[in-house]
C-alpha positions as CSV (number, residue, x, y, z in Angstrom):
1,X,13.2,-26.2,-48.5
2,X,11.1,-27.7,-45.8
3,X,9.7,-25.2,-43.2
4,X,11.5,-25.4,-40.1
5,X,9.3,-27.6,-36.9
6,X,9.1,-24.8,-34.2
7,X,10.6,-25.9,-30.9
8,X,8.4,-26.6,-28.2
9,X,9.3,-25.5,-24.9
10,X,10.2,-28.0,-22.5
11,X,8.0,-28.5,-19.6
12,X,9.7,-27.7,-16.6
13,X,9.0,-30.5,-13.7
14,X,8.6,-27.7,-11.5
15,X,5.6,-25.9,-13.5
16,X,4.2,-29.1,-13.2
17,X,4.5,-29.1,-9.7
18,X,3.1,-25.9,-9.6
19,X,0.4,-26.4,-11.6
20,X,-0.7,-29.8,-9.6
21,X,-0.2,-27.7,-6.4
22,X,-2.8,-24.4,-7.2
23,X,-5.2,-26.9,-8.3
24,X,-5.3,-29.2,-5.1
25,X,-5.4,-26.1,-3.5
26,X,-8.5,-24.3,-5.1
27,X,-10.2,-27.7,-4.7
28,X,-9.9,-27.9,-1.4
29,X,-11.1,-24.4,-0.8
30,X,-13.9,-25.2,-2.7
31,X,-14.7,-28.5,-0.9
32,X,-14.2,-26.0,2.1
33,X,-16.5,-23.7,1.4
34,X,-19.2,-26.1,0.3
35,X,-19.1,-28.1,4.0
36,X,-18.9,-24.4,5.7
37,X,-22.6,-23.5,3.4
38,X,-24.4,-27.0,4.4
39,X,-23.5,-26.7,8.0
40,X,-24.8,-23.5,8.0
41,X,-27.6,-24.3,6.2
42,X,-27.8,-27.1,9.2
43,X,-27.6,-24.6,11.6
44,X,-30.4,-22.7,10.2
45,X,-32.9,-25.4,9.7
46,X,-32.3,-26.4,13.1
47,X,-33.0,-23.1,14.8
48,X,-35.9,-22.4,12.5
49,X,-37.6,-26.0,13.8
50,X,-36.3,-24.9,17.2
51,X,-38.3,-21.5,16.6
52,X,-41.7,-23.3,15.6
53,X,-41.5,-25.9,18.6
54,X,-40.8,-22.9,20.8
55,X,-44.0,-20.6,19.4
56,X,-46.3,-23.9,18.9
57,X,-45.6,-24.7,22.8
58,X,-46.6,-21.1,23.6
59,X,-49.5,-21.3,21.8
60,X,-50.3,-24.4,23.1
61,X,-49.8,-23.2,26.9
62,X,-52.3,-20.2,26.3
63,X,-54.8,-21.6,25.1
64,X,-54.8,-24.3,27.7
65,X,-54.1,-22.8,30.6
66,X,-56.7,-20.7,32.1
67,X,-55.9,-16.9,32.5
68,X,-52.7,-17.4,31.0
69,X,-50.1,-14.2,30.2
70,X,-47.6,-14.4,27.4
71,X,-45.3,-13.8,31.0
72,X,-46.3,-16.5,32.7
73,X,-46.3,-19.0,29.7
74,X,-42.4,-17.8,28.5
75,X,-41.6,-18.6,32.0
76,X,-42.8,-22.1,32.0
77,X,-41.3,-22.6,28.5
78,X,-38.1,-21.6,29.1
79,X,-36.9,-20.9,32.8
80,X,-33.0,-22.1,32.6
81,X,-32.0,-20.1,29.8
82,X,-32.9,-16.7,31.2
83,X,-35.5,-15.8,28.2
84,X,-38.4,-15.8,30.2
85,X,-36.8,-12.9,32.2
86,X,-36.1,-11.1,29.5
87,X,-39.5,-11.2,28.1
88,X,-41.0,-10.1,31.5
89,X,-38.5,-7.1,31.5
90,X,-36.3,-8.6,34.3
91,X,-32.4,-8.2,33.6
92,X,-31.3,-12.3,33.5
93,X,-28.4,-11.0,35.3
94,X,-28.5,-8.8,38.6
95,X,-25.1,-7.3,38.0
96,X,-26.0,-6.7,33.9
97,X,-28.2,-3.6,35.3
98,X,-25.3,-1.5,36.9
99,X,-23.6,0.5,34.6
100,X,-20.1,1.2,36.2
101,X,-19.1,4.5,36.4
102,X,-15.7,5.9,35.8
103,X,-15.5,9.7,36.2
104,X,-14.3,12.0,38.4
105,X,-15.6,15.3,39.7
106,X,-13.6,17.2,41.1
């Protein structure tokens, strides 16, 4: 007697589906995560070059300037942004010093 041929289960159209769907789906998470890593890595390299400009310039400005400060040279470096303030010890904000107060004595 010949053995009987197993029966193969029938591939449902929606496991298929299914299937096609979870893997379109961890791709593109991983495709998402990969452009999230470079442009952070991006970011990074940027404010790392930004960081070297910023401390060759300051170099730069004492050495050539006679009877320079770290103070003084901050300020000419960057006096938009508010840094050189804080480097000098200055709040960049007026109002940023005042702590408000909101108890009551009685």
């Amino acid at each position: 007697m010949p053995p009987r041929p197993t029966r193969k289960p029938a591939i449902l159209p929606r496991d298929q589906a299914f299937w096609a769907g979870a893997t379109v789906l961890v791709l593109g998470q991983l495709v998402a995560f990969w452009m999230l890593c470079t442009q952070q890595v991006r970011k990074a390299e940027v404010r790392n070059a930004a960081m070297q400009v910023e401390r060759l310039a300051l170099a730069d400005c004492l050495r050539s300037v006679p009877h320079a400060t770290l103070t003084s040279c901050a300020q000419r470096l960057a006096p938009l942004d508010g840094r050189a303030q804080a480097l000098a010890g200055a709040p960049a904000d007026p109002a940023a010093s005042f702590v408000p107060v909101n108890y009551v004595y009685r």
